[in-house]
C-alpha atoms as one frame of an Amber mdcrd trajectory, in Angstrom:
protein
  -2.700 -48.691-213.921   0.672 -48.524-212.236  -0.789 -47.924-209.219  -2.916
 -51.078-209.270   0.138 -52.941-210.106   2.237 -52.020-207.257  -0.579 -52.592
-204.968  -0.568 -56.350-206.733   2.545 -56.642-206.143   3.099 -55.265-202.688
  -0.544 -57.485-201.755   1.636 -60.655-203.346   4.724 -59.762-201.063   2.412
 -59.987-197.902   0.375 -63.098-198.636   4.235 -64.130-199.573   5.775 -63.373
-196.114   3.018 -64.709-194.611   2.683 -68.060-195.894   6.143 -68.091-195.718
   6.013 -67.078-191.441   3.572 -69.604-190.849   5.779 -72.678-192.782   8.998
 -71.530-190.756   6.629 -71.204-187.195   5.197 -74.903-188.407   8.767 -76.092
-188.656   9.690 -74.896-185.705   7.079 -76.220-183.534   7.211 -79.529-186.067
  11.098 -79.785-184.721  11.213 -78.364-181.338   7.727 -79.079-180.108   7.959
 -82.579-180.872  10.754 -83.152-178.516   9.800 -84.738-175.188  11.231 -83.311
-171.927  13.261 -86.408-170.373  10.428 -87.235-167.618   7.918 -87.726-170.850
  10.262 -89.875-172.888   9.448 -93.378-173.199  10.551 -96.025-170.329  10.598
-100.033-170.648   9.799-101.534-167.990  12.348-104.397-166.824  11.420-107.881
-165.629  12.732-106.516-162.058  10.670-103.685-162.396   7.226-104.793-163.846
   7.228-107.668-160.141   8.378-104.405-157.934   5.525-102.401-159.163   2.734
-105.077-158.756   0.206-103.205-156.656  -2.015-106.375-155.838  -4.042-104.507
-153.375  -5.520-102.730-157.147  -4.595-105.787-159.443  -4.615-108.695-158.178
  -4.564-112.287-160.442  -8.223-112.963-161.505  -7.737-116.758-160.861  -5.831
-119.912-159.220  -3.205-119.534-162.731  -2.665-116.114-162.406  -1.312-116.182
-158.792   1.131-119.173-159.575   2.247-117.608-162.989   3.029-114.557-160.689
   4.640-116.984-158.120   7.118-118.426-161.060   7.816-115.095-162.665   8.953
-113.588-159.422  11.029-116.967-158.651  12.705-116.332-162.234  13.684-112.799
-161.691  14.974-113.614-158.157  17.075-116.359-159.123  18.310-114.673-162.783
  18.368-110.897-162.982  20.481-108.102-161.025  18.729-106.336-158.678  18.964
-104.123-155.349  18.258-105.305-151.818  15.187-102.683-152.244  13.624-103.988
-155.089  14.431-107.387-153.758  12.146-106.458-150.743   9.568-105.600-152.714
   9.423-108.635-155.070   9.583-110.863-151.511   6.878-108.466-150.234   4.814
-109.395-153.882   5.354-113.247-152.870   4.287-112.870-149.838   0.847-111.267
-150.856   0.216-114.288-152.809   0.696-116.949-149.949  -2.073-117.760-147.551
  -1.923-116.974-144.191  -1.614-120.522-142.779   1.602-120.966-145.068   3.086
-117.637-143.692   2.089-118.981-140.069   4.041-122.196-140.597   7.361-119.563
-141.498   9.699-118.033-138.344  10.733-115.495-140.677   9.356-115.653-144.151
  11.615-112.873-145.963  14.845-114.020-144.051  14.501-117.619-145.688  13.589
-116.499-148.897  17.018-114.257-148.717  19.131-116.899-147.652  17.618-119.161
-150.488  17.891-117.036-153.443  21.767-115.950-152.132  22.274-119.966-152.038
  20.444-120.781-155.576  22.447-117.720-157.275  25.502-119.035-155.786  25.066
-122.602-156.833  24.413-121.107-160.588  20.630-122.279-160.613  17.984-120.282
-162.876  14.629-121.115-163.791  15.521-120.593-167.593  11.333-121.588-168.522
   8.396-122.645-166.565   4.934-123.709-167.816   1.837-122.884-166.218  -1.314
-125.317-166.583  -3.385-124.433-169.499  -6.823-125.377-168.096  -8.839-124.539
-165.490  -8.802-126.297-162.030 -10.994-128.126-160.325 -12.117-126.364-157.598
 -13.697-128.250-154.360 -14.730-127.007-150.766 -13.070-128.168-148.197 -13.850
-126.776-144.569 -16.328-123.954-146.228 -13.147-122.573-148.206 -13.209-123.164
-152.282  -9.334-124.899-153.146  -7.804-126.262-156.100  -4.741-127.616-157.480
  -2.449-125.776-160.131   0.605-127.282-161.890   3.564-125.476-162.912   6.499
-127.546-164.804   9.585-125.452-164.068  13.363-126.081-166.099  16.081-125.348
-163.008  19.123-125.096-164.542  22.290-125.350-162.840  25.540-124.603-164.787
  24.967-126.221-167.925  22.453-129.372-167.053  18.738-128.372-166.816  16.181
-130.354-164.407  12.309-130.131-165.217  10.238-130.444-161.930   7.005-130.287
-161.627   5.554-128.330-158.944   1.455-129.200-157.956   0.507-126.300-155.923
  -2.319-126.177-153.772  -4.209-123.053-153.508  -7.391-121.789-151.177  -9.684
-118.644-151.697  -9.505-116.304-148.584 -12.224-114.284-147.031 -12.138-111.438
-150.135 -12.073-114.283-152.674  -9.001-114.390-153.645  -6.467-117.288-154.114
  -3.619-117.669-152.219  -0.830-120.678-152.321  -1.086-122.786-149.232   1.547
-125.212-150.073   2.666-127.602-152.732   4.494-130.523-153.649   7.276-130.871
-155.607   7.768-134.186-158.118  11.085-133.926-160.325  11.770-135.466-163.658
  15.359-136.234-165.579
């Protein structure tokens, strides 16, 4: 009977050590396995950062709305945030995507004047603190065998402390892959 009773006991000791091995190996990989390495750890993108990675070759704005709440966005990161001449390149490089090919015709050197504009507008203190894209759809007509429409955009400029809302009524024309660029607009401002 002793004999069965150190077999008990020595059987208990090794269902013992190994429930206990397989707590302290969960532990372990509950602790240290958990941890990400630093390139899998979590990364927000920035407002700089989601306009410099706009691919619109893959994603480009379903409709007329899209492309001219992609138009103000970019306008209110140039004009606001902190960015470097790189990234600004690529955020003018996004703009220019969205403009149609007549409006880019009309410009001697489209990236130049945008430069010089947003240096002048962050000098002057300006910001576009809000801007409001049309809710509804546009009408679209066809003009010359291309489909166009109309989109407004109220935008608050603010410079310094005072804040002027203008309304901006873009114009916009589907090109040959049907997809909507700005040709122009015009520009009416409230006080």
């Amino acid at each position: 009977m002793e004999n069965n009773s150190v077999k008990s006991a020595i059987l208990k000791s090794i269902v013992l050590l190994a429930l206990g091995a397989v707590v302290v190996v969960g532990l372990y990989f509950m602790f240290v396995g958990s941890k990400k390495s630093p390139e899998e750890e979590q990364y927000n993108l920035t407002a700089v950062d989601e306009i410099t990675t706009t691919n619109l070759e893959k994603n480009y704005p379903a409709n007329p709305r899209m492309v001219v709440e992609l138009y103000a966005k970019t306008m209110q990161v140039l004009y606001k945030e902190e960015y470097t001449e790189g990234q600004q390149d690529k955020m003018l490089y996004v703009l220019k995507g969205i403009m149609d090919d007549e409006l880019l015709g009309q410009q001697v050197n489209f990236s130049k004047s945008m430069k010089n504009e947003i240096a002048e507008r962050k000098e002057g203190d300006y910001s576009i603190s809000n801007y409001l894209v049309q809710n509804t759809e546009p009408d679209v007509v066809t003009v010359s065998g291309k489909k166009m429409c109309n989109v407004q955009c109220l935008f608050s400029l603010r410079k310094g402390t005072s804040t002027v809302a203008t309304y901006y009524q873009f114009i916009l024309r589907q090109d040959d892959e049907k997809r909507w660029k700005i040709l122009g607009w015009d520009v009416q401002t409230k006080q």
